[in-house]
N, C-alpha and C positions, 0 to 999 in steps of 0.2 A: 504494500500500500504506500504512494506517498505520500511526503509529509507536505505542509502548508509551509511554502516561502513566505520570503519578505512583501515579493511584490503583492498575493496572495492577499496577504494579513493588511498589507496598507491600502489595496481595494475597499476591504472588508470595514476596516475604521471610516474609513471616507463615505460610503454606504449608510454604514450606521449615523454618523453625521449628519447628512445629509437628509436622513428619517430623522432624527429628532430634533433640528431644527426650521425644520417646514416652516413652520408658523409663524416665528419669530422670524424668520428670513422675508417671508411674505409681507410680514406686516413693513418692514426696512424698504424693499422693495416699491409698495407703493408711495410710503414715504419719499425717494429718492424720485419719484415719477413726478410725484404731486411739486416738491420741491425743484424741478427742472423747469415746470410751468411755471411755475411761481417767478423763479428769476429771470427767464425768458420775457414771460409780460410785463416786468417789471421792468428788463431792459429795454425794450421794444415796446412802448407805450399804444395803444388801436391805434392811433392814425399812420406811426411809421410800419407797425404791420400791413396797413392796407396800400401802404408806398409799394413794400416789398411785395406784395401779393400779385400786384399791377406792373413791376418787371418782372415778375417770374410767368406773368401769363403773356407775354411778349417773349420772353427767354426763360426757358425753366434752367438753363443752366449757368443764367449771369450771376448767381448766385448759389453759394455755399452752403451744404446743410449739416448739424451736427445733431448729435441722440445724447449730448451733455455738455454741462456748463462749466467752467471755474467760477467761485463766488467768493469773494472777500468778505465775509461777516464780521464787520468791526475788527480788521487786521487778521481774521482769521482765511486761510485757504480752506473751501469746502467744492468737493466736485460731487455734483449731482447727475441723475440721469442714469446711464449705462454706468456707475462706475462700477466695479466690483463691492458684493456686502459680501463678507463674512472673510475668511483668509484660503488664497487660490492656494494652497496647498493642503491643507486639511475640509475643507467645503467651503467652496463657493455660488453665490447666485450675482446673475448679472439681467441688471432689470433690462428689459428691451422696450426704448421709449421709440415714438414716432420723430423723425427726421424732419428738424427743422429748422427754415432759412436763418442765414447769418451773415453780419454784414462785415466788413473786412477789421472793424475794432475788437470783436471778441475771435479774430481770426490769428489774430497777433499772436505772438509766444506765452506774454504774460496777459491776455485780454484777459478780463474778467468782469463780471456781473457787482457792483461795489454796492455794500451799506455798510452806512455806517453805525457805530456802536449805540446813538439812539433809537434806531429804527427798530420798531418790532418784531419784523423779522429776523434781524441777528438772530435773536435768542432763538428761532425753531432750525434756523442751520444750523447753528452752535450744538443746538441737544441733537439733531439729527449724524452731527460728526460725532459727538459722545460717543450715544447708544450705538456706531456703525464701527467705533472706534472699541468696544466692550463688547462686543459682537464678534468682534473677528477673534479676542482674547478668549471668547468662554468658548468658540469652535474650535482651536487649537489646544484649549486644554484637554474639552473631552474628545480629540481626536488622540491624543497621547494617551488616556486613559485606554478608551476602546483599542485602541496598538498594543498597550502592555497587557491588558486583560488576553485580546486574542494572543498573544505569546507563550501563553498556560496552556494553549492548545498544540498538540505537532501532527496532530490528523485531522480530516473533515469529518471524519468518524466520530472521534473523540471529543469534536467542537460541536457534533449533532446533538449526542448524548448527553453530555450536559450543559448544555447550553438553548435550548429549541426553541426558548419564545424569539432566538435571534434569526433564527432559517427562514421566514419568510420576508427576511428584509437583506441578508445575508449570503442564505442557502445558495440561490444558483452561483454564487464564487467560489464553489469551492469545487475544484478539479474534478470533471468527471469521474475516474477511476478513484476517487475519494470520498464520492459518495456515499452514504448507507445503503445498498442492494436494494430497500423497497421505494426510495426517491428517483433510483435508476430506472428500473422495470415501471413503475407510476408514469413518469416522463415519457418514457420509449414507447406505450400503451397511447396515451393520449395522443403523441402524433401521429401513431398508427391508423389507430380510428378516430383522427379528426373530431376530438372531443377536448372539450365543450361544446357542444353543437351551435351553431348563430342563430 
C-alpha cells in the first residue's frame, strides 16, 4: 500500500481550508466587491461616468478597464476588487468583479482612489484591510494545523479509519491504490452504471 506524501497531505490541508472557510471568505468577498464600487463612484463622480460611457460607445477600446482599485484610506494602501482574500498558499478566494473603465490617473503606477482621514469611508476600508489582513493569519494557521494533524497519518487507509467525518471533503485525494477496497468498488460501480441517474 502506499503511503500519503507531502504533496498529498498539502492538497488535503488546503481542501480542508478551503471547507471551512467558505463563509467567512464569502462574506470578504462581497465586501471587497461592494468596496470596488464604492471607490470607483467615488472617483468617477455620474457625470464623468457618462463622459466615459459616450467615448466608449464611439470606441470601446479608447479606454482602459480594471476589476480593482488602489485606495488610500487616510494614508492607508487598501486594494479592493479582485484582490486576493485569504493567503494564496494555504486558501485563497479571488472575488471576480465586473471590468470597469479607467481613465489614464488611476492608470499611473501609484494612481489611487484618495480619502482622507475625515471621511467616513476610511474607516470601512480601514476594517475591511483588518478583517482581510486577520483573515489570511487565521487560514495559515489552520492550514499548518490541518498539515500537522494529516502527518499522524502514513496511509489513506489509516486517514479513512480514523479520521471519516474528513473523507467527504478530503477522500477523493487520496491515491487510488490507497483507498479503502469498499470506496474503490462504490466509485468503479457508479461509473459503470451511470448512477446517480439525472
Amino acid at each position: 500500500m502506499s503511503r500519503l506524501n507531502v504533496s498529498v497531505r498539502e492538497a488535503m490541508a488546503k481542501a480542508l481550508v478551503m471547507h471551512r472557510f467558505t463563509e467567512e471568505a464569502a462574506a470578504l468577498v462581497a465586501e471587497s466587491r461592494r468596496l470596488f464600487r464604492v471607490a470607483y463612484e467615488h472617483h468617477y463622480p455620474k457625470a464623468v461616468r457618462g463622459h466615459i460611457d459616450a467615448i466608449r460607445k464611439f470606441s470601446r477600446d479608447a479606454i482602459d478597464t480594471t476589476t480593482n482599485l488602489k485606495v488610500n484610506a487616510g494614508g492607508q494602501k487598501i486594494t479592493v476588487g479582485d484582490q486576493q482574500i485569504g493567503n494564496g498558499n494555504y486558501g485563497r478566494w479571488i472575488p471576480e468583479c465586473e471590468k470597469l473603465p479607467v481613465l489614464h490617473d488611476l492608470q499611473k503606477w501609484q494612481g489611487c482612489v484618495a480619502y482622507g482621514p475625515e471621511d467616513p469611508a476610511t474607516a470601512q476600508f480601514q476594517e475591511f484591510a483588518r478583517r482581510r489582513k486577520d483573515f489570511g493569519e487565521m487560514v495559515e494557521t489552520a492550514y499548518n494545523e490541518a498539515f500537522g494533524t494529516l502527518g499522524q497519518f502514513a496511509t489513506g487507509k489509516k486517514l479513512a479509519a480514523d479520521w471519516p467525518e474528513a473523507m467527504p471533503v478530503i477522500g477523493h485525494l487520496i491515491p487510488e491504490d490507497n483507498r479503502m477496497l469498499p470506496v474503490v468498488q462504490v466509485s468503479k460501480l457508479n461509473a459503470s452504471f451511470k448512477l446517480p441517474p439525472k
